[in-house]
Residue frames as a rotation matrix with the C-alpha (Angstrom) as fourth column:
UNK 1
-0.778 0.593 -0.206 2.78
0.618 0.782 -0.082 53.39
0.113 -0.191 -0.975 28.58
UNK 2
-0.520 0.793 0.318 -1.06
-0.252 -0.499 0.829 54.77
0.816 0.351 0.459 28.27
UNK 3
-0.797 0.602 0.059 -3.20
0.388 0.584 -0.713 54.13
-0.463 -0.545 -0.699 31.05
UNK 4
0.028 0.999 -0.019 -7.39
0.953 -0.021 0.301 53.91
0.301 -0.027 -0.953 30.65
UNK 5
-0.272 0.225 0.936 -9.52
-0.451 -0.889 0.082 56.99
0.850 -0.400 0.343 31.35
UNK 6
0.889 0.459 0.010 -11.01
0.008 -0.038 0.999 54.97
0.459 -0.888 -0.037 34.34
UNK 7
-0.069 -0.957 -0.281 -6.91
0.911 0.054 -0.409 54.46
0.406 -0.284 0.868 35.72
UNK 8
-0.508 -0.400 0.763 -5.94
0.342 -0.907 -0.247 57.96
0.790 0.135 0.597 34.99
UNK 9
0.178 0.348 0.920 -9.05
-0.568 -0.727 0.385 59.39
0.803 -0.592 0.068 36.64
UNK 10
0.937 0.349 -0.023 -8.68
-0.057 0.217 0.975 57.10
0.345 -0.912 0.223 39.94
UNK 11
0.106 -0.982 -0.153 -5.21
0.940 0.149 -0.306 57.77
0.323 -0.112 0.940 40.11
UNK 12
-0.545 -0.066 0.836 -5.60
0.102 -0.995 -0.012 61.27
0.832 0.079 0.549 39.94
UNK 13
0.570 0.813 -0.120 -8.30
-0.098 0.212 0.972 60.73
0.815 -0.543 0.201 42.62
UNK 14
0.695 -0.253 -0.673 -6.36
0.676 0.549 0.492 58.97
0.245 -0.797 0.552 44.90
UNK 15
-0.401 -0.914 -0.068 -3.52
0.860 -0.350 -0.372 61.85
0.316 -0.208 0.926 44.43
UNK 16
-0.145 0.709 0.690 -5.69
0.024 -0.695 0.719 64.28
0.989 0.120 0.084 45.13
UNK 17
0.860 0.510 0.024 -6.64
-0.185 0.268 0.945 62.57
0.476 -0.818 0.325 48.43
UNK 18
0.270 -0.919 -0.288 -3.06
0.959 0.232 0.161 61.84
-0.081 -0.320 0.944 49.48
UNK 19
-0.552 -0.270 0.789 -2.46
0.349 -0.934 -0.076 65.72
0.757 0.233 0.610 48.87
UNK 20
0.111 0.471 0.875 -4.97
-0.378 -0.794 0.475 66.72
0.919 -0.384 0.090 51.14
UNK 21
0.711 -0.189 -0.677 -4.02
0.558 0.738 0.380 63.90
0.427 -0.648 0.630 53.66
UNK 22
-0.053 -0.757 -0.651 -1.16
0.964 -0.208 0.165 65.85
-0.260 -0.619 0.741 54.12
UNK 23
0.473 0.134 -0.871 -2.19
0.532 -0.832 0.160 69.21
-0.703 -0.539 -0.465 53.87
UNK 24
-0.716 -0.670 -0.199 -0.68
0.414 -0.636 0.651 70.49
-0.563 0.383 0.732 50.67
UNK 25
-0.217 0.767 -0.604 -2.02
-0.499 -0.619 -0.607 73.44
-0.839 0.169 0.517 48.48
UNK 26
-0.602 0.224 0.766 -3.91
0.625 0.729 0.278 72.05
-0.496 0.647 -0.579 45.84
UNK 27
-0.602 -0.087 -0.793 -4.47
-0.715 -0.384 0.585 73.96
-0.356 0.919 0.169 42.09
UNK 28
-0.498 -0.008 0.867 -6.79
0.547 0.774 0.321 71.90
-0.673 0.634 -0.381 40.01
UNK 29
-0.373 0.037 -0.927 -7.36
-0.597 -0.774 0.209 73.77
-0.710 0.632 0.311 36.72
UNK 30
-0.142 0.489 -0.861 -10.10
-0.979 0.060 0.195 72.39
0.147 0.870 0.470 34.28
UNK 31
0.120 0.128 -0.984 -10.15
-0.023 0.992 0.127 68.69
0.992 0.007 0.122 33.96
UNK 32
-0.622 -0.499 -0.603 -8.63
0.375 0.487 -0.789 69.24
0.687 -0.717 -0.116 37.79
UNK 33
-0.872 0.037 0.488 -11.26
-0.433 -0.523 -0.734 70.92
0.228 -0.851 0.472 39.07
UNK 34
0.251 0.916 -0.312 -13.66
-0.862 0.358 0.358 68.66
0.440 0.179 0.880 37.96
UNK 35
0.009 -0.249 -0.969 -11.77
0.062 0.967 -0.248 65.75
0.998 -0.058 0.024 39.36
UNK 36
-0.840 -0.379 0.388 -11.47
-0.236 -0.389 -0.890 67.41
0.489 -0.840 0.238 42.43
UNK 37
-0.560 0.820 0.113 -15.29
-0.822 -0.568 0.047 67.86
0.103 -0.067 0.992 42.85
UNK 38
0.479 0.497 -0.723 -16.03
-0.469 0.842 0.268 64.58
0.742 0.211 0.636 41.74
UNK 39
-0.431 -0.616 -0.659 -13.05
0.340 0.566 -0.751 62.79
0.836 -0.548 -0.034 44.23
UNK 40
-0.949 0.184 0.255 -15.21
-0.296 -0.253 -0.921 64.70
-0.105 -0.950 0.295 47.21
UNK 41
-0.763 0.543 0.350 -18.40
0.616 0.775 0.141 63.76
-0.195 0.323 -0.926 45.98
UNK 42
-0.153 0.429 -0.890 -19.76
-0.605 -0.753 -0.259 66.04
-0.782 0.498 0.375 43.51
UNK 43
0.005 -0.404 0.915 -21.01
0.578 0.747 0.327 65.85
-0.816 0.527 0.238 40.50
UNK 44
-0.749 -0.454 -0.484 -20.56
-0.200 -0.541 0.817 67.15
-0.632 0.708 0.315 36.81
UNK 45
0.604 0.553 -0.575 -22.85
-0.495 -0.306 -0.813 68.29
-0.625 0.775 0.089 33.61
UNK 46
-0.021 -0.462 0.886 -21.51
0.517 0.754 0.405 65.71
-0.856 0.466 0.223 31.32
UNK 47
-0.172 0.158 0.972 -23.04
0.978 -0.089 0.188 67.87
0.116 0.983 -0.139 28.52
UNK 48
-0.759 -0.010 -0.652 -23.32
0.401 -0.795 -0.455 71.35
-0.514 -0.607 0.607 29.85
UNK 49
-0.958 0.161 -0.238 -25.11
-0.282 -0.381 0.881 72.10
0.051 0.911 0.410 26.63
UNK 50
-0.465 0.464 -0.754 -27.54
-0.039 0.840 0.541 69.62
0.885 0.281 -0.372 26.73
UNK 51
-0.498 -0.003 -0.867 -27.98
0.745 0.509 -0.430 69.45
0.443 -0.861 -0.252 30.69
UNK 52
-0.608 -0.094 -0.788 -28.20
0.624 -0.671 -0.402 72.88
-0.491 -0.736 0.467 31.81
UNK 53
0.192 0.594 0.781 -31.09
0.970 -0.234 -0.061 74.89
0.146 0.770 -0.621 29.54
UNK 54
0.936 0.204 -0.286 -30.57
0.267 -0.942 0.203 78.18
-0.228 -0.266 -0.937 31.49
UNK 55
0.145 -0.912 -0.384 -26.83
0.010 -0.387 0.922 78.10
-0.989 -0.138 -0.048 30.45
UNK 56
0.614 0.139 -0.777 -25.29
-0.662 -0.447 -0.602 80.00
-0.431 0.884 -0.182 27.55
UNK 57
0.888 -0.459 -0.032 -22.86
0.447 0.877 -0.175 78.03
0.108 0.141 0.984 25.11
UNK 58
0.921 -0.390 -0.010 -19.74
-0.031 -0.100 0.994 77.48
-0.389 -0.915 -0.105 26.41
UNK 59
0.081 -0.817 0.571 -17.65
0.674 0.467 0.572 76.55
-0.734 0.338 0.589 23.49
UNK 60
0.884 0.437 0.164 -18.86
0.453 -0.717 -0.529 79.04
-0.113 0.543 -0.832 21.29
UNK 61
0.890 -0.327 0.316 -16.15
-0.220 -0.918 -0.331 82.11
0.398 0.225 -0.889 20.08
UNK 62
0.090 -0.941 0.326 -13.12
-0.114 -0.335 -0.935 82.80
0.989 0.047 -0.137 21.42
UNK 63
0.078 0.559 -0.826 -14.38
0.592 0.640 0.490 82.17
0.802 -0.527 -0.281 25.07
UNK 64
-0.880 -0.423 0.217 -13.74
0.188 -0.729 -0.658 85.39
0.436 -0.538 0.721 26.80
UNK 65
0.304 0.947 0.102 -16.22
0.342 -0.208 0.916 85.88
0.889 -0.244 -0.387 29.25
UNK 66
-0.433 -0.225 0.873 -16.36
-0.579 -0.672 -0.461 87.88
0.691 -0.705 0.161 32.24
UNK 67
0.417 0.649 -0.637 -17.35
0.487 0.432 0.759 85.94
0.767 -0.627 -0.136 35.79
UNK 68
0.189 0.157 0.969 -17.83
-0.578 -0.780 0.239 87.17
0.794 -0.605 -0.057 39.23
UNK 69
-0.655 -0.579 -0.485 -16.22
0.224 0.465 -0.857 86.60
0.721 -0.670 -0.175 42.39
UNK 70
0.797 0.369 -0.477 -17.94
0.528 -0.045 0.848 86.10
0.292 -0.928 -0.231 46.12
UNK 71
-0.051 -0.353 0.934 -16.78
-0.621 -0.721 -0.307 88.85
0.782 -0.596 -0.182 48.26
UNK 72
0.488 0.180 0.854 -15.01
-0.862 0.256 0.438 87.16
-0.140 -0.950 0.280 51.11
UNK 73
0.994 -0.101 -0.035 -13.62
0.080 0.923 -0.376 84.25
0.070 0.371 0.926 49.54
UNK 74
0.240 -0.939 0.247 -10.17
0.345 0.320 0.883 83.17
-0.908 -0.127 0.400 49.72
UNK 75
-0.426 -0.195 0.883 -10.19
0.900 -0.185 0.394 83.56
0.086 0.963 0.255 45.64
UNK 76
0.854 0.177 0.489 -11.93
0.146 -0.984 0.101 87.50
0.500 -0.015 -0.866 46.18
UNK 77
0.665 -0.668 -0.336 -8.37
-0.137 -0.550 0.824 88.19
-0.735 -0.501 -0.457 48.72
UNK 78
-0.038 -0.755 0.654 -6.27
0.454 0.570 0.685 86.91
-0.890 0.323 0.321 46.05
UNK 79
-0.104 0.158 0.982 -7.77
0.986 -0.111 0.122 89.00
0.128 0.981 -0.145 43.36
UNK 80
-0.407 0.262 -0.875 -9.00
0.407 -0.805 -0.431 91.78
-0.818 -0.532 0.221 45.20
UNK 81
-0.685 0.609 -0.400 -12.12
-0.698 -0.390 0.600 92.69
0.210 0.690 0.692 42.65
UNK 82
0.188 0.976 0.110 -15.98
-0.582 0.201 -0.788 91.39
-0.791 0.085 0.606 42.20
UNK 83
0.843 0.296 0.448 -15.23
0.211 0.586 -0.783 90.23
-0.494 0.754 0.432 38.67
UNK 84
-0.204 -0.937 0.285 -12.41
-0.048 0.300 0.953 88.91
-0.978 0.181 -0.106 36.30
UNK 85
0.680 0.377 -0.629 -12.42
-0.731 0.282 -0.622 88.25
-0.057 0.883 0.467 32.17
UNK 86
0.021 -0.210 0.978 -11.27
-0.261 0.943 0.208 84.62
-0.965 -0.260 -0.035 31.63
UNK 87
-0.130 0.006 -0.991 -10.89
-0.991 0.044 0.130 82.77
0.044 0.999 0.001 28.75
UNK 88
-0.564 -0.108 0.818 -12.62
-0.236 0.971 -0.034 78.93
-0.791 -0.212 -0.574 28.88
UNK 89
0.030 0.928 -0.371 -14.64
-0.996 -0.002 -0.086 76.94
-0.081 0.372 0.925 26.59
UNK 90
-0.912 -0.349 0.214 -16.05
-0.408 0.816 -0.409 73.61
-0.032 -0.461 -0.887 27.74
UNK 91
-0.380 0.906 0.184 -18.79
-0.723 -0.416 0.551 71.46
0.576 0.076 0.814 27.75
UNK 92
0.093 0.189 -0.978 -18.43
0.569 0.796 0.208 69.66
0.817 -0.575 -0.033 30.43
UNK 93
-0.391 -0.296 0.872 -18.87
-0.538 -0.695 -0.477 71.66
0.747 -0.656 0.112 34.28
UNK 94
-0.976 0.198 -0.085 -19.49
0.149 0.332 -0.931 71.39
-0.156 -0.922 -0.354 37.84
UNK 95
-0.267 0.926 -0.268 -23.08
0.492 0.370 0.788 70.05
0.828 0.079 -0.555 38.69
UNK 96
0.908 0.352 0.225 -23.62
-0.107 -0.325 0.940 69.86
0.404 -0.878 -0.257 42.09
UNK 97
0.013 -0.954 0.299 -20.48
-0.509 -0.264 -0.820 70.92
0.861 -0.141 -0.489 44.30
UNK 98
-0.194 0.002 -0.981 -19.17
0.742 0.655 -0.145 68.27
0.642 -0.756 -0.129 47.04
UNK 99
0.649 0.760 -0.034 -20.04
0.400 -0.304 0.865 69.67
0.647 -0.575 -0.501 50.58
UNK 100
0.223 -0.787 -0.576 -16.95
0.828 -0.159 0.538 70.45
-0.515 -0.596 0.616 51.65
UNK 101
-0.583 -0.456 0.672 -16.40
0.811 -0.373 0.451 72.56
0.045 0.808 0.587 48.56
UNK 102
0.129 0.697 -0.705 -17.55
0.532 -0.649 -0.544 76.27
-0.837 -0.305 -0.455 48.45
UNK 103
0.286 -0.071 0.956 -18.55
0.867 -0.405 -0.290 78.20
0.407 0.912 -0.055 44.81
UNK 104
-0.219 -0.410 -0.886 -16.32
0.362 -0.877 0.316 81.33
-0.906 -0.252 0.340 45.20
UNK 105
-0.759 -0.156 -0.632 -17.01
-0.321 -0.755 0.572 82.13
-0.567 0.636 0.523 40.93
UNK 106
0.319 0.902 0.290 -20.14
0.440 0.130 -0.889 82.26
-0.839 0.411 -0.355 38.38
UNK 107
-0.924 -0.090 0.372 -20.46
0.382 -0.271 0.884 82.98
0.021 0.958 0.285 35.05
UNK 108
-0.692 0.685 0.228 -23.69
-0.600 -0.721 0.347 85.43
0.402 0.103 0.910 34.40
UNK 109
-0.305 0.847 -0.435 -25.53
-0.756 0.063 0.652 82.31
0.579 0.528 0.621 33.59
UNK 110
0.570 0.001 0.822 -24.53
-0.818 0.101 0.567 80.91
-0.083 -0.995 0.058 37.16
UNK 111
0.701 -0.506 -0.502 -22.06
0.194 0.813 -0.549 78.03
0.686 0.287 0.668 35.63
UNK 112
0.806 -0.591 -0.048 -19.66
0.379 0.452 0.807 77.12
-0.455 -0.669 0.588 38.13
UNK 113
0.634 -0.768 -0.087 -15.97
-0.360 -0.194 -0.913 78.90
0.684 0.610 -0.400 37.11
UNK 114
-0.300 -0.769 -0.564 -14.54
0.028 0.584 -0.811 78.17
0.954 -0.259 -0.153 40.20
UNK 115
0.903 0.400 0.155 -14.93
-0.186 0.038 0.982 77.17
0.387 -0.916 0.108 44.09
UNK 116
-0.418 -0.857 0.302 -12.43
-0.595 0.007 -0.804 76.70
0.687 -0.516 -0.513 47.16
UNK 117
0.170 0.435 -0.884 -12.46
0.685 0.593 0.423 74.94
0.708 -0.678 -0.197 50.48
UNK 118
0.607 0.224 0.762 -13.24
-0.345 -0.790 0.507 77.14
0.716 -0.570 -0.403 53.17
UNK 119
0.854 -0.247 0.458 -11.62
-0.481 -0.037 0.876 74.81
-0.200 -0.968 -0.150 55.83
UNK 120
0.646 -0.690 0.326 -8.48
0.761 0.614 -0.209 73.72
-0.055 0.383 0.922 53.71
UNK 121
-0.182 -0.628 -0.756 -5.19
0.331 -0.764 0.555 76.13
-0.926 -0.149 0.347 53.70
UNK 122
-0.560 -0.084 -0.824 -4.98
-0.690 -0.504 0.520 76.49
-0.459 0.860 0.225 50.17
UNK 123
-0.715 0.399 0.574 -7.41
0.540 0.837 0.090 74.41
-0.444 0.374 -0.814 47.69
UNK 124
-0.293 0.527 -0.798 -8.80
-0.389 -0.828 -0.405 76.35
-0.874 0.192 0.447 44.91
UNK 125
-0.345 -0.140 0.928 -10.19
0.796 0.479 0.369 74.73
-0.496 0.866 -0.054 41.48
UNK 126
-0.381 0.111 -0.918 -10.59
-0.498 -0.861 0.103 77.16
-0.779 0.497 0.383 38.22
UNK 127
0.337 0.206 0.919 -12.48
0.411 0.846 -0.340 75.55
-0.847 0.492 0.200 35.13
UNK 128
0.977 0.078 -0.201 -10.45
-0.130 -0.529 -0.839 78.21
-0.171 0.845 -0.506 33.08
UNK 129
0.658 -0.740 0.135 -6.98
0.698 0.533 -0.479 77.77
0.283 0.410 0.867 31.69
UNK 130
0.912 -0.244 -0.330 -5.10
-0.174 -0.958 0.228 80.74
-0.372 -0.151 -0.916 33.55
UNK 131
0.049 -0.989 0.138 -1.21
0.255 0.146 0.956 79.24
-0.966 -0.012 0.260 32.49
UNK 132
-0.291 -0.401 0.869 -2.63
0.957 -0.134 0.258 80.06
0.013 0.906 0.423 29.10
UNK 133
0.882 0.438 0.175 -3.54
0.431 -0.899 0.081 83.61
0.193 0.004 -0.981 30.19
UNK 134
-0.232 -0.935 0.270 -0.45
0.631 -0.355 -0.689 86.36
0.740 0.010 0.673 30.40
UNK 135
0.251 0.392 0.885 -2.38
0.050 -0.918 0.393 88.80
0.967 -0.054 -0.250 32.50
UNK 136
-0.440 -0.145 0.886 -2.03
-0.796 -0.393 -0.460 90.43
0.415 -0.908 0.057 36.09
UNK 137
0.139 0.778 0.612 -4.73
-0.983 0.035 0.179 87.99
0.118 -0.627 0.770 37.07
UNK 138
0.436 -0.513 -0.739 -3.36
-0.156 0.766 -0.624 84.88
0.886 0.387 0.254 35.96
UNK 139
-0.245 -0.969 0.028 -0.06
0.045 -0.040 -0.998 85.95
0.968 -0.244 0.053 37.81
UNK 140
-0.146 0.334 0.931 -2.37
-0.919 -0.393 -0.003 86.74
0.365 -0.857 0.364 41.20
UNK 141
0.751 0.570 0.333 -3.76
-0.648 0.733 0.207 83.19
-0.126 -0.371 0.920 41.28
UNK 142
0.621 -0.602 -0.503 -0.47
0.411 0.796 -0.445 81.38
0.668 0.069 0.741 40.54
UNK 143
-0.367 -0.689 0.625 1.44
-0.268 -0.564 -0.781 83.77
0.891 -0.454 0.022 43.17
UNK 144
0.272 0.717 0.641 -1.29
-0.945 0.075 0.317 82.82
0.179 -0.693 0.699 45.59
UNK 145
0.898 -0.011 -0.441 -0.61
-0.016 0.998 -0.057 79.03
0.440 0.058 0.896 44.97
UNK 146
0.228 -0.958 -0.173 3.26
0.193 0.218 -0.957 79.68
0.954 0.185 0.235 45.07
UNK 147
-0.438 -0.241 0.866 3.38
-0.702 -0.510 -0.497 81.68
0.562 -0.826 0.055 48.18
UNK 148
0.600 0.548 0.582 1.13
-0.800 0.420 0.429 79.15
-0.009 -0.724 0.690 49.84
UNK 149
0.680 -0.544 -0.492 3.41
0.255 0.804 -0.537 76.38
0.688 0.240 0.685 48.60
UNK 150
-0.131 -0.980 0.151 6.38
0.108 -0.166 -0.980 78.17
0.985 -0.112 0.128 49.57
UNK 151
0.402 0.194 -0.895 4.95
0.902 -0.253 0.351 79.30
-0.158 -0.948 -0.277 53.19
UNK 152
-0.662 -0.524 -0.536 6.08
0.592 -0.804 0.055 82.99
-0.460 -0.280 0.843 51.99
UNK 153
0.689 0.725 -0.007 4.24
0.559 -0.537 -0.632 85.90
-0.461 0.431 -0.775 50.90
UNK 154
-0.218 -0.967 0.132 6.08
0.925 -0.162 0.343 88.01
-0.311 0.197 0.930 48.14
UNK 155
-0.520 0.338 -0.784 5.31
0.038 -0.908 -0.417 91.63
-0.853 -0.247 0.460 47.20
């Protein structure tokens, strides 16, 4: 069975909210980090292209691009570094970030890559695809997730 996009997304919504009801970590990667944003009340560059003039294009190449982490952030302890290379291309992004929600990454051209909640345990959103990344960094930000899942910290 198919459901609507309006379903899907207010399902996804509502799980979202029933996730943080009870305090688990919450991952939302691309499409999830925008739902995320939006379910707190953000919103989103429908056209990123189009919307944003001061931003470069996003879909363009091969999408490797390099973005920069807030020192201090939950996502800076988890990386331990200023800046990452990624691999997204989208043209849809965070707008304006709910108020609970804090931008922890940027792209040069200040595009939202990714943000946490400061007063949530674990609740990070990425608008890049890291499960399709092999690298060290990838593996940092899904170890982070696990270990919070699990309640353990592995070496």
């Amino acid at each position: 069975m198919e459901f609507s996009p309006d379903i899907r997304t207010e399902f996804e919504i509502s799980l979202v909210k029933e996730a943080m009801a009870k305090g688990l970590p919450i991952l939302g990667i691309c499409h999830g980090m925008q739902l995320i944003n939006v379910a707190l009340g953000g919103t989103l560059y429908q056209d990123l292209k189009r919307q944003n003039f001061v931003a470069k294009e996003h879909q363009l190449g091969d999408g490797r691009h390099k973005v920069f982490i807030t020192r201090g952030a939950q996502f800076f302890k988890i990386m331990d570094r200023t800046a990452i290379n990624v691999t997204s291309a989208h043209h849809q992004a965070v707008k304006n970030i709910a108020k609970s929600l804090r931008v922890c990454v940027r792209t040069s051209d200040s595009v939202i890559e990714a943000f946490e909640m400061p007063e949530y345990p674990f609740l990070i959103g990425v608008q890049w695809h890291p499960e399709k990344e092999p690298d060290e960094d990838s593996k940092r930000l899904f170890r982070g997730f696990i270990e919070q899942s699990l309640g353990i910290r592995t070496p």
